[in-house]
C-alpha positions in Angstrom: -97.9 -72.8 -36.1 -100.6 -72.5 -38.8 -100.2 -74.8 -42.0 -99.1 -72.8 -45.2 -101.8 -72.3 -47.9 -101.1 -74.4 -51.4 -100.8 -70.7 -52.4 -98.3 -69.9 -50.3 -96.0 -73.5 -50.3 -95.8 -73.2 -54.3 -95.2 -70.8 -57.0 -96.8 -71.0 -60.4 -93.4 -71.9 -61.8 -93.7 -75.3 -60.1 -97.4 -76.0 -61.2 -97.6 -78.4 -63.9 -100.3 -76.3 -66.0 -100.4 -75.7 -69.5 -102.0 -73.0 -69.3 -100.4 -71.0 -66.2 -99.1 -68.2 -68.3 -103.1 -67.2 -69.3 -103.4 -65.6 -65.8 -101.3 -62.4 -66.9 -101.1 -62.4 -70.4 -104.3 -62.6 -71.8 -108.3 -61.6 -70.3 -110.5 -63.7 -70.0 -114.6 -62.6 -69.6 -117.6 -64.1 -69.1 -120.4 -63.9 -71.6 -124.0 -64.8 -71.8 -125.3 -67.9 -73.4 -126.9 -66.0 -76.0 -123.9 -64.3 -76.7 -122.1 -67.2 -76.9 -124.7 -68.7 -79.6 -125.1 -65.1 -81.8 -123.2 -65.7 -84.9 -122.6 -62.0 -85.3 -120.8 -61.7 -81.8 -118.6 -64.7 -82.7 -117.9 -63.5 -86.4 -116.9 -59.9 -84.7 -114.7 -61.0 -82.0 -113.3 -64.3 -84.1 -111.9 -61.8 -86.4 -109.8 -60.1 -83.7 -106.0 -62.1 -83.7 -105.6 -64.3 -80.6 -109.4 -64.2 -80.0 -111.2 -67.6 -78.4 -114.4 -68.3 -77.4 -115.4 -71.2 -75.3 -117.2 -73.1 -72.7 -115.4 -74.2 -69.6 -117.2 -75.6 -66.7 -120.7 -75.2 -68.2 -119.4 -71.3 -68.3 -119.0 -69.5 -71.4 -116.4 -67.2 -71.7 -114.2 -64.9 -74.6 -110.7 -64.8 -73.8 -107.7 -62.6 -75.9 -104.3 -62.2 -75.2 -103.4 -58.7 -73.4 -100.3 -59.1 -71.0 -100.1 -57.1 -68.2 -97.4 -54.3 -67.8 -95.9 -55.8 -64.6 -95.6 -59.6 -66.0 -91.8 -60.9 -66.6 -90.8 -61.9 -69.7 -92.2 -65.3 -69.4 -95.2 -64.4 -67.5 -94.8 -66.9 -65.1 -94.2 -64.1 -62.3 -94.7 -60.8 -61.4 -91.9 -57.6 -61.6 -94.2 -55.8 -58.9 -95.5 -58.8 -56.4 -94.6 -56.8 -53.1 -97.2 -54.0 -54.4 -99.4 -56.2 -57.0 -102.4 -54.5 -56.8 -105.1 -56.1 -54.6 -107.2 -57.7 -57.3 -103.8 -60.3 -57.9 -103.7 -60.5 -54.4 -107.4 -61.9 -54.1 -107.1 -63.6 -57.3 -106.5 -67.5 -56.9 -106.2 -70.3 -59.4 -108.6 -72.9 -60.1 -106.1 -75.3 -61.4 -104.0 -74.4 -58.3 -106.6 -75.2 -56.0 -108.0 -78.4 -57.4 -106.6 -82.0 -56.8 -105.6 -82.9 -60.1 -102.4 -80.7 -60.2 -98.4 -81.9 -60.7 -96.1 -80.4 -58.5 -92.5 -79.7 -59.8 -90.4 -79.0 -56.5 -86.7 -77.7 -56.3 -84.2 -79.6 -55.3 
């Protein structure tokens, strides 16, 4: 019998991440360097509500919230995870997969 993946032994719900509700309510992309240091760029897309722009990992990246139709109410799961289309089935966390993670298991 083959060992579950973390993926598949633990929901989001019992992830200890402040920030597990980013994966389906807002987008997140990756932008240049340059980008990231053109004060026009920033000015235009700092002016948009709920905009951020930041480096994470040596990465630099513009995220804004935009929830996706098929999140629940609290985003922490999804109304269509039987049929979720195949880029959240491919899709896995970082902060899921690291080491430094708290689990919060039922009882």
């Amino acid at each position: 019998m083959e060992d579950k993946s973390f993926f598949e032994k633990y929901s989001c719900r019992e992830v200890d991440c402040p920030e597990r509700v980013d994966c389906c309510t807002t987008v997140r992309w990756r932008i240049s360097k340059q980008d990231y240091r053109d004060e026009a760029f920033r000015e235009w897309w700092l002016l948009h509500q709920g905009a951020r722009i930041y480096i994470e990992n040596g990465v630099h990246y513009i995220q804004w919230p935009m929830r996706c139709r098929n999140a629940s109410p609290d985003g922490l799961s999804c109304l269509s995870y039987e049929i979720r289309p195949a880029v959240c089935r491919r899709y896995s966390c970082e902060r899921m997969a690291g080491q430094d993670i708290v689990v919060h298991e039922e009882r």
